[in-house]
N, C-alpha and C positions, 0 to 999 in steps of 0.2 A: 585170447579172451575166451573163445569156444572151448581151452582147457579147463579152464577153473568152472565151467558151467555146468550143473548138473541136470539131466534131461529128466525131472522126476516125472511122474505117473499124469499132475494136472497137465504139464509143459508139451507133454506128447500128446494128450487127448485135446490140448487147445491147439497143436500144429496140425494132425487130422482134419480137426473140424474148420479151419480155413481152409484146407484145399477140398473140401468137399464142399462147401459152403461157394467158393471161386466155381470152383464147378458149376455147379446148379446156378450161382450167376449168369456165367456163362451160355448155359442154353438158355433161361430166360432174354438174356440180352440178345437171340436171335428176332423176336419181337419186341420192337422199339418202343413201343406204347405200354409193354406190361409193367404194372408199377410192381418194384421190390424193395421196397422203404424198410422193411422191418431186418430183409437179411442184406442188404446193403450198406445198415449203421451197424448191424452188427461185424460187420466184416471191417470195415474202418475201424472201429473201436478196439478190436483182438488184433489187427495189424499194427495199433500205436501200441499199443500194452504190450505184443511180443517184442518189438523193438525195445522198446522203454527198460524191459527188464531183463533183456539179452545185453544191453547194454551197459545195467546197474549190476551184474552179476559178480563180478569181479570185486564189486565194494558193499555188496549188501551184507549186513551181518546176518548172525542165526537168529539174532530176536526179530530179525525182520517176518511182520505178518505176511504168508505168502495169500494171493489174493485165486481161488479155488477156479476153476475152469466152469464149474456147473454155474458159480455166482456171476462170470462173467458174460454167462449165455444167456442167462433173463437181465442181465442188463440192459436200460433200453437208452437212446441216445435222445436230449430232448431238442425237439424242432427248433430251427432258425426263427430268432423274434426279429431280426435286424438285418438291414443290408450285408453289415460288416460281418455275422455269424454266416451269413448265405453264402458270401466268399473264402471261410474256411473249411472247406470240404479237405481231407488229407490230399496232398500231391506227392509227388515222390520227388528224388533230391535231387534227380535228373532235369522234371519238370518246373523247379525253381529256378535252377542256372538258364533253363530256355526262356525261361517267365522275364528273366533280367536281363537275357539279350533281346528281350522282345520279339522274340521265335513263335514257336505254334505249343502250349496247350494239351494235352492230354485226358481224354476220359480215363478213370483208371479201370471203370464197369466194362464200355462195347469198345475204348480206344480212338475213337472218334478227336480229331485234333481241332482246337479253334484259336484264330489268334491273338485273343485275349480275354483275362480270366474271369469277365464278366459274363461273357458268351457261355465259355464253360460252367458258369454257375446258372443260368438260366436252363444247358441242356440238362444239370441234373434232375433237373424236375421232371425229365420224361423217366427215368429210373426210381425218383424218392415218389412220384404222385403229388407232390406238393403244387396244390393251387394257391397262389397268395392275394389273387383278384377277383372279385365276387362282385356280382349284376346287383345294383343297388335297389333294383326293382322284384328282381325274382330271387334271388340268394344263389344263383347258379355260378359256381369257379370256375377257372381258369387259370394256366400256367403262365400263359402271355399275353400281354395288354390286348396286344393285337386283334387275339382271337376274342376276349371282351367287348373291343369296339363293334368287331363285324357282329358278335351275339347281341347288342344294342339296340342294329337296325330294327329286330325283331319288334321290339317294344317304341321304335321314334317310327316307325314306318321309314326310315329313312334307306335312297334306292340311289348305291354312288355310280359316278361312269366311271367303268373301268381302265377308261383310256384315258381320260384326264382327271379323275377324282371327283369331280364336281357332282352333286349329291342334289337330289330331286324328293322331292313327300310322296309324290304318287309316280306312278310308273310311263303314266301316258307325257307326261312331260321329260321322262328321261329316252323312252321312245324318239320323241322328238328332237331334242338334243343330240343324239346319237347320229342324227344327219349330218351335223357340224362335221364328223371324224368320217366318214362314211359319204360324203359330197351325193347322196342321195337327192334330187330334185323332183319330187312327185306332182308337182304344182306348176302348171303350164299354162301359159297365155292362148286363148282359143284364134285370137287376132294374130298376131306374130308366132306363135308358137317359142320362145321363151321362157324357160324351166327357171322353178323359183324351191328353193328350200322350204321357204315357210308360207303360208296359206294369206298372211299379213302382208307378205312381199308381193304376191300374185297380183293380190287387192291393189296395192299404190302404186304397180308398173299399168293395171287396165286404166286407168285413170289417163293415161298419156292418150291412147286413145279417145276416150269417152269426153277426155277435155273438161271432164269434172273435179271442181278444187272446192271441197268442203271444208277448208279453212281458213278465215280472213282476220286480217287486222282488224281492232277495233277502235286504231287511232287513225287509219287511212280508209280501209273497205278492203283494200288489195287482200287478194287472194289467192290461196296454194293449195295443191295439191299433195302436198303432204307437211305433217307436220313440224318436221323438222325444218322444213323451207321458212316456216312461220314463226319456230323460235327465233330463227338466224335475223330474220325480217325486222323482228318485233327492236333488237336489239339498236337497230338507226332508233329509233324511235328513244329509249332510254339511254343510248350512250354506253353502254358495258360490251367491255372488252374481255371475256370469256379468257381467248388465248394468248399469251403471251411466247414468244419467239427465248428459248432458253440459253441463245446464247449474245444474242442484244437487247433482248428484255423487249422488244417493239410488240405492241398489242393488235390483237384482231380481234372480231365479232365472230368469226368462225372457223375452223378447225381445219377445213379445206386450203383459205387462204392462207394459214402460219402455216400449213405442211408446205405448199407452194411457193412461200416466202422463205423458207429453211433450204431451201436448195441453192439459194444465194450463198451458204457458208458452205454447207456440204459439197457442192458442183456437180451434184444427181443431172443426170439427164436421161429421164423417162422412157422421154417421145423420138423416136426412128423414123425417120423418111426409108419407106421400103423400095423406094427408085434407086437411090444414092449411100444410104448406108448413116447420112449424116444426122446428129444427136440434137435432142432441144429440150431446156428445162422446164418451158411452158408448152402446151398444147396449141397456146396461139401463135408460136416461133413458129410450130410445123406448119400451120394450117396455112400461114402466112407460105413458108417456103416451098409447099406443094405445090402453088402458083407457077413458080416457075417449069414444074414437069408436063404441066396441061399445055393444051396446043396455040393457048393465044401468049405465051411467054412472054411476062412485059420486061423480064432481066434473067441473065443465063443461073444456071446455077451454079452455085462456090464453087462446083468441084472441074468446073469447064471454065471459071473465069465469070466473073461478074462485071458488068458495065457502070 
């Protein structure tokens, strides 16, 4: 085929001008962020066209218009409007057969391999400058949603934890949250001494102390100390069964009791005698069984024999 092909005068000044063109890619592509959109369509562009006509050489006639090398260097390539146009960047024939064994991907700019060609279509954007995502608020682009979302918080005030993602308006609440990760306890009982996470918590442990319950039924009078004591409460009172047990459907008033009650199926057993070694699924099996270690024993323990 390279017999029959004539290397005229545009043919040789359009083969030059790609390896000097690859070149100066080249050192650019030592910085990863400089955009080269204008000589990076052009270098696709004169890579298909030499192929193209390296190829049709052999069957082109003499009427054939040849297409000038100068015409081909203001050419310009127009931007992707579409998903589908963003995914056809030129690949080479190499990088097709990997494509189809579901291999890795090729930059054909820095070289850089990704393992699928979506990937590779988003890294060109650090080479074309192509931002396709713009702040609806300020008109500011971006190449990756990602970096949109985090430019966002700017305008929501919005402050996420890093460790769980969980996202706060103001900063003194993500502060505080950060103890959660952090088992930070700055908040201490002056009585017991007692560390508590939150300043909330501190509050309805002194209460054990102080023996003060600010809040009561107001279908009995009875009264708690806290308030969760007095949802649970309220609940004799109306009848509602909150929790239900998810694998016999059996109902309860509160959330302590169906965990408690769920150890019937699962066979959990929590609580340790630190004497014996021996397991119990209720707190009041052990409390019960601790009896027998103290010195007035009214029955041996299982592990010596029982009476």
């Amino acid at each position: 085929m390279t017999g029959s092909f004539k290397w005229t005068g545009s043919y040789i000044a359009l083969f030059y001008s790609i390896l000097s063109t690859q070149s100066a890619l080249q050192n650019l592509c030592i910085h990863p962020l400089t955009p080269i959109r204008t000589s990076t369509f052009f270098l696709y562009l004169a890579q298909g066209y030499l192929k193209c006509r390296l190829g049709e050489a052999g069957n082109r006639t003499d009427h054939e218009p040849e297409l000038d090398s100068e015409h081909l260097l203001s050419s310009s390539s127009p931007e992707p409007e579409s998903r589908d146009q963003q995914d056809n960047f030129p690949v080479s024939e190499s990088q097709r057969k990997t494509d189809t064994s579901k291999k890795f991907v090729k930059c054909e700019i820095c070289g850089k391999t990704f393992e699928y060609r979506s990937k590779l279509t988003r890294h060109m954007r650090v080479h074309t400058g192509e931002k396709p995502h713009s702040c609806s608020t300020c008109g500011k682009r971006f190449s990756l949603m990602i970096n949109l979302k985090t430019h966002m918080r700017i305008h929501t005030g919005e402050k996420p934890c890093d460790t769980c993602g969980k996202t706060f308006q103001c900063k003194s609440n993500l502060t505080r949250h950060m103890r959660v990760h952090t088992s930070e306890k700055p908040h201490s009982c002056s009585t017991c001494g007692k560390r508590f996470i939150w300043k909330s918590g501190l509050e309805t442990h002194v209460r054990i102390h102080t023996g003060e319950k600010p809040y009561f039924c107001s279908t009995c009078g009875k009264r708690f100390g806290k308030k969760s004591g007095l949802e649970t409460h309220l609940r004799i009172h109306t009848g509602e069964k909150a929790y239900s047990c998810n694998v016999c459907r059996k109902e309860f008033r509160d959330l302590s009791t169906m965990k408690s009650h769920r150890r019937i199926h699962t066979g959990e057993k929590p609580y340790i005698c630190s004497s014996c070694g021996e397991r119990f699924s209720w707190k009041s099996g052990l409390n019960f069984h601790l009896r027998i270690h103290l010195s007035d024993k009214p029955n041996h323990c299982s592990t010596r024999g029982r009476k």
